[in-house]
C-alpha positions as CSV (number, residue, x, y, z in Angstrom):
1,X,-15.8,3.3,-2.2
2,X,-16.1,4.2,1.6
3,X,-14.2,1.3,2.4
4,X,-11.0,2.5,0.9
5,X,-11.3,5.9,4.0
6,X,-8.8,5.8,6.3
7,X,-6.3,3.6,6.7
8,X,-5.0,0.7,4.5
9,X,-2.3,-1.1,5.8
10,X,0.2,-2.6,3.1
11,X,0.9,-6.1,4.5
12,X,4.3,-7.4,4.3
13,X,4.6,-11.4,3.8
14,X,6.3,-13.1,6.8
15,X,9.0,-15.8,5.8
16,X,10.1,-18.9,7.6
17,X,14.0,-19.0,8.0
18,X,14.5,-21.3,4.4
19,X,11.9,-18.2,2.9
20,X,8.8,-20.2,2.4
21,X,5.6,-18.6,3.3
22,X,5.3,-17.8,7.3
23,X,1.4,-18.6,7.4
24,X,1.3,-18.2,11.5
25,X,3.2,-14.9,11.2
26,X,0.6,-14.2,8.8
27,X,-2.4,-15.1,11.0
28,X,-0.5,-13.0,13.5
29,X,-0.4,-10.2,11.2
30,X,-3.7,-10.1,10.4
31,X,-4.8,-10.1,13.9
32,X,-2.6,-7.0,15.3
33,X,-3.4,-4.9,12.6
34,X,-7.2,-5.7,12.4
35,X,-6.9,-3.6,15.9
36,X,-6.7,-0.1,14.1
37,X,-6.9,-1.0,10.4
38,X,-9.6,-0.2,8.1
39,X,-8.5,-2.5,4.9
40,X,-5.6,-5.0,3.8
41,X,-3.5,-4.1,1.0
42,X,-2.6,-7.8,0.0
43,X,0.4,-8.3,-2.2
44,X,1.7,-4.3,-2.7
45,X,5.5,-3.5,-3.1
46,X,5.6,-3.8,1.1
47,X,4.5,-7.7,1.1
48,X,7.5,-8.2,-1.5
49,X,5.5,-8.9,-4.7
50,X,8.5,-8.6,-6.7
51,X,9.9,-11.9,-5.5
52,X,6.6,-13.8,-4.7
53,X,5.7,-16.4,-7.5
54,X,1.8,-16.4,-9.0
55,X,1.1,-19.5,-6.6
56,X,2.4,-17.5,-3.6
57,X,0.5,-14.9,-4.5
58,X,-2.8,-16.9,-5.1
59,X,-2.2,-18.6,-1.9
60,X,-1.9,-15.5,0.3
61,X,-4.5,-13.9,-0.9
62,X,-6.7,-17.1,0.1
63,X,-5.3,-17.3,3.5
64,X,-5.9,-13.4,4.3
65,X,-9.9,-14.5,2.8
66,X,-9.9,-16.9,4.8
67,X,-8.9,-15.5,8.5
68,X,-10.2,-12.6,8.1
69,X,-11.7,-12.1,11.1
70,X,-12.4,-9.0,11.2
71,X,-14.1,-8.8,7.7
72,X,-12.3,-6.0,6.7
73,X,-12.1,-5.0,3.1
74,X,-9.1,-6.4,0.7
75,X,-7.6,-4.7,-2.1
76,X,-5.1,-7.0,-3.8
77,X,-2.1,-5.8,-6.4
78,X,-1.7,-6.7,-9.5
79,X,0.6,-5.0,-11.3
80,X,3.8,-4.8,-14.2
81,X,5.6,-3.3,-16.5
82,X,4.5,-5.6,-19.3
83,X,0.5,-4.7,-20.2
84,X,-1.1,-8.3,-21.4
85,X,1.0,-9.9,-18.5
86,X,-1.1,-7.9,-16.0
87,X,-4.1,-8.6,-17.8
88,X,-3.3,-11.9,-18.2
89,X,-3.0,-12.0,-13.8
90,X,-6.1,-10.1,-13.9
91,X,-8.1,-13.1,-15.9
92,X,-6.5,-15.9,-14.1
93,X,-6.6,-14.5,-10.4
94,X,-9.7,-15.4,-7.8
95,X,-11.2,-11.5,-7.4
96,X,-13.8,-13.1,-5.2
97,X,-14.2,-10.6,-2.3
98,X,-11.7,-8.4,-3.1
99,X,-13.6,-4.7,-3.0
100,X,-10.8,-2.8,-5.4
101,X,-7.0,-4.4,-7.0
102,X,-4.1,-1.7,-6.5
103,X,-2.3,-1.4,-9.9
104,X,1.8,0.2,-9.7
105,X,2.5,2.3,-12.7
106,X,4.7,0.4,-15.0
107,X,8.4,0.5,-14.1
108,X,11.3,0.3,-15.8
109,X,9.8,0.6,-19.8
110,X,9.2,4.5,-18.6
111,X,6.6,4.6,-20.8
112,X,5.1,8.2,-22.1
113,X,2.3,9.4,-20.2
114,X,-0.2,8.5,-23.3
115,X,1.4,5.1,-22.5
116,X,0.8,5.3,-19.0
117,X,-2.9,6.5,-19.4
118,X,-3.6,3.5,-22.3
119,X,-1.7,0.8,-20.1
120,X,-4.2,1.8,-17.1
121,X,-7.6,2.3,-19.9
122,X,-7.3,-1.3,-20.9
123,X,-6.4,-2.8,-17.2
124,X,-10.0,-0.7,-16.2
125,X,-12.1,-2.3,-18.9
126,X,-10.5,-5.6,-17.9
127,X,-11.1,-6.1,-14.4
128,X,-14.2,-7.1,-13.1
129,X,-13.5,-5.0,-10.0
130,X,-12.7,-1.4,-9.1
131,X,-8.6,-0.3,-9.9
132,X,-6.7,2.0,-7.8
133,X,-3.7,3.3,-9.7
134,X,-0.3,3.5,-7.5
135,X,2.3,6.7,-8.6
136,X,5.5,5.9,-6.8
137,X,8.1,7.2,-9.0
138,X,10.9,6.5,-6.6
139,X,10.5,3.0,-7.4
140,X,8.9,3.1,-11.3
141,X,11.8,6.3,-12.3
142,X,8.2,7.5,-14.3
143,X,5.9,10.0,-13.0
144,X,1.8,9.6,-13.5
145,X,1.3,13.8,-14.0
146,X,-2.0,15.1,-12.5
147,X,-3.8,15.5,-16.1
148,X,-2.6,12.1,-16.4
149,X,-4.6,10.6,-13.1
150,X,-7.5,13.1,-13.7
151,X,-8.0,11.5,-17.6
152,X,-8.5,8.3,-16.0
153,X,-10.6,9.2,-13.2
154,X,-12.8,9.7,-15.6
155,X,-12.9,5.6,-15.9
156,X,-15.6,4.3,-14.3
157,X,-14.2,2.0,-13.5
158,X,-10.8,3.8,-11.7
159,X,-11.9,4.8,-8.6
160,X,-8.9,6.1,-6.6
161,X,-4.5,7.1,-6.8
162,X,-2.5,5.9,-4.0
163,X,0.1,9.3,-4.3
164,X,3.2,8.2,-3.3
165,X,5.2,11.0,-5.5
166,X,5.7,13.0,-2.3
167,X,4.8,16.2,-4.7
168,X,2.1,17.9,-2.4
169,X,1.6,20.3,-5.2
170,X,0.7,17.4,-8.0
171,X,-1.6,15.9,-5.1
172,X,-3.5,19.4,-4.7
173,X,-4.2,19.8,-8.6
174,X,-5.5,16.0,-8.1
175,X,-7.8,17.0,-5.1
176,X,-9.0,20.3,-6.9
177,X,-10.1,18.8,-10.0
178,X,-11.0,14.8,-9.4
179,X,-14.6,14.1,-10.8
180,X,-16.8,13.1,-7.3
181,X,-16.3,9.6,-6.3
182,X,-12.7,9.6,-7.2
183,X,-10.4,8.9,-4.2
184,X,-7.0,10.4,-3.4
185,X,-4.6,8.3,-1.0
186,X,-1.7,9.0,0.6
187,X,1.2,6.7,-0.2
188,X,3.8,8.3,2.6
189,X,3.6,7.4,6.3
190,X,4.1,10.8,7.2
191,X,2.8,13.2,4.4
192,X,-0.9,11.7,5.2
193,X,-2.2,14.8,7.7
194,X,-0.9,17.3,5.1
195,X,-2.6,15.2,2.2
196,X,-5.7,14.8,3.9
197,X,-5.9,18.5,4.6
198,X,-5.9,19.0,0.7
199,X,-8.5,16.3,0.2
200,X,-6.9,12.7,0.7
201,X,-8.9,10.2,2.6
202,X,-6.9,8.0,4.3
203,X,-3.3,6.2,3.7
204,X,-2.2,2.7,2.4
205,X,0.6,2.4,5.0
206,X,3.6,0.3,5.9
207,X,3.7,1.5,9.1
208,X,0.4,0.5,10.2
209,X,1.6,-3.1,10.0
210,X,2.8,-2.1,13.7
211,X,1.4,0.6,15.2
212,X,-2.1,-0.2,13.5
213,X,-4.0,2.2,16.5
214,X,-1.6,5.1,15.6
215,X,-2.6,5.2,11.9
216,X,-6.3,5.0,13.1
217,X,-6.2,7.9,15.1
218,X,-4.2,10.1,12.5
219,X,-6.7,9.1,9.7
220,X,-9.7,9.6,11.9
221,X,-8.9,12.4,13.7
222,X,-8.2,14.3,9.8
223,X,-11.6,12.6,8.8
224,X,-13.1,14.5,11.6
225,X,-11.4,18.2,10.1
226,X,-9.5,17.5,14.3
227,X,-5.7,18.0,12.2
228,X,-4.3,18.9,15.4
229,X,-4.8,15.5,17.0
230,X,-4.3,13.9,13.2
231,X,-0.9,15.7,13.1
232,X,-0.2,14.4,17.0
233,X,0.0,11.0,16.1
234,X,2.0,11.7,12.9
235,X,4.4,12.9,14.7
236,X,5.0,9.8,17.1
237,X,6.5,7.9,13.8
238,X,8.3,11.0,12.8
239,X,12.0,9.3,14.1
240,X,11.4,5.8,13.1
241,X,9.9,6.3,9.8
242,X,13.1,7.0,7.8
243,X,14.5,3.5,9.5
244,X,12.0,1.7,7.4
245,X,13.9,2.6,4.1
246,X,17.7,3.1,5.6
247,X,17.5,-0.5,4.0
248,X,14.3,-0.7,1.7
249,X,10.9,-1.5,2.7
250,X,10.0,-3.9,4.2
251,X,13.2,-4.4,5.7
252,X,12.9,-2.5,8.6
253,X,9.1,-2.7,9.4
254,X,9.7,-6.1,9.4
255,X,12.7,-6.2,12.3
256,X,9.8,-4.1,14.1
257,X,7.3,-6.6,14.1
258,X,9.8,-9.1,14.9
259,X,10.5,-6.6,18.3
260,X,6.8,-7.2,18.8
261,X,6.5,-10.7,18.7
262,X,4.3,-10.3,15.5
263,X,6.2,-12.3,12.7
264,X,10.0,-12.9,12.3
265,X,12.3,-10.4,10.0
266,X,13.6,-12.7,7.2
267,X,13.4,-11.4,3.7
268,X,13.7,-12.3,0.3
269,X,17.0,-11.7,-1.9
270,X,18.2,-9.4,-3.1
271,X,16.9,-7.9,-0.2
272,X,18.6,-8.8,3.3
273,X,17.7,-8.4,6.8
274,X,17.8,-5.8,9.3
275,X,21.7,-5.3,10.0
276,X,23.0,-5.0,13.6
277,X,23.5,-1.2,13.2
278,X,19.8,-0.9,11.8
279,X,18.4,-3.4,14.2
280,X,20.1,-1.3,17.6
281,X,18.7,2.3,16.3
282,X,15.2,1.1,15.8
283,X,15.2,-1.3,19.7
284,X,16.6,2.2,20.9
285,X,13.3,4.4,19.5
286,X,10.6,1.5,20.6
């Protein structure tokens, strides 16, 4: 899975002011990031799948197969809290071209981690295509433990974690005992230069979806062993990253790519837009 080094960039889903799909912005999207990305992440928590119905989702991921451009690699989420549900996505969705699917650990239930490990067993024997488990516990309130992601690395079929548990310490016992092949990923903006230093290859970022040629530069420099330059470029997003959660992601990567011209900032309830005060410190850092 060589495709799946360096970065990912987590796309968010542009809206038209009544909150139907935005397929310019899209098109837009696709374009600026293609200038520093390596793969799209089509569909993850940043491109609002929790509010985007199964059509939506089936018709996104056509568009981004179809202008892609660049012919860079897509991975595409699919995942829940409810196991034959995501199986049931699995069998309907068109996996055609899509090199891996990105699977969130289910929320919510807070399943044991027996139930964790089985939930993600029967989603690997199921997909015809390689699964990348997601641990973000700040949004599932359930942690996947380290003996937990090293069990299922042993899947064949489970080729990589994105590590979004900001627990260096779980991500080093990962690292030190993953079976070869198996892929660790950074799931935080700024922790990618220390994780990569332990072993990750590469990030699935939400702030790529703007400064795309940043995120190149960090991941390859720390793909090159140069973690001075790597740590360099980290440290340009170091003020602005915590503005793109003040309000929840993707709310305020979104008012930044409206700055930019790239796609407007609407999003979808319960979430709302960029307020003024939010909208006035992030003009102020670009």
């Amino acid at each position: 899975m060589e495709a799946l080094k360096g970065t990912g960039v987590a796309l968010v889903t542009p809206f038209n002011e009544d909150f139907s799909i935005d397929f310019s912005g899209l098109l837009k999207l696709l374009e600026h990031t293609a200038k520093g990305v390596d793969y799209y992440v089509v569909q993850g928590t940043t491109g609002e799948s929790a509010t985007t119905t199964a059509k939506e989702k089936a018709a996104i991921l056509s568009f981004v197969k179809q202008n892609n451009k660049a012919k860079l690699p897509i991975v595409y989420g699919i995942g829940g809290n409810d196991t034959q549900s995501v199986l049931d996505a699995i069998k309907s969705a068109d996996l055609e071209g899509v090199s891996a699917i990105l699977s969130v650990s289910p929320y919510y239930n807070k399943p044991s981690q027996e139930g964790i490990y089985q939930h993600f067993k029967i989603i690997a024997d199921t997909s015809p295509v390689p699964v990348i488990l997601y641990n973000v516990p700040g949004r599932t309130q359930s942690n996947i433990a380290a003996n937990t992601t090293l069990r299922l690395a042993e899947h064949k079929n489970i080729v990589a974690i994105k590590e979004a548990s900001g627990d260096l310490t779980q991500c080093m016992a990962i690292s030190k005992d993953a079976p070869a092949g198996f892929l660790l990923i950074s799931g935080d903006d700024l922790l990618t230069t220390p994780m990569m230093a332990i072993g990750a290859v590469g990030v699935i970022s939400v702030l790529a979806n703007a400064f795309p040629e940043v995120f190149n530069k960090l991941t390859k420099s720390a793909l090159s062993n140069d973690f001075k330059a790597s740590a360099q470029a980290a440290f340009e997003m170091i003020e602005i990253n915590p503005l793109m959660y003040a309000e929840s992601n993707p709310v305020g990567v979104k008012q930044v790519l409206e700055i930019l011209g790239v796609c407007k900032n609407y999003v979808r309830m319960p979430l709302l837009s960029a307020s003024d005060e939010l909208k006035t410190k992030i003009k102020s850092l670009l």
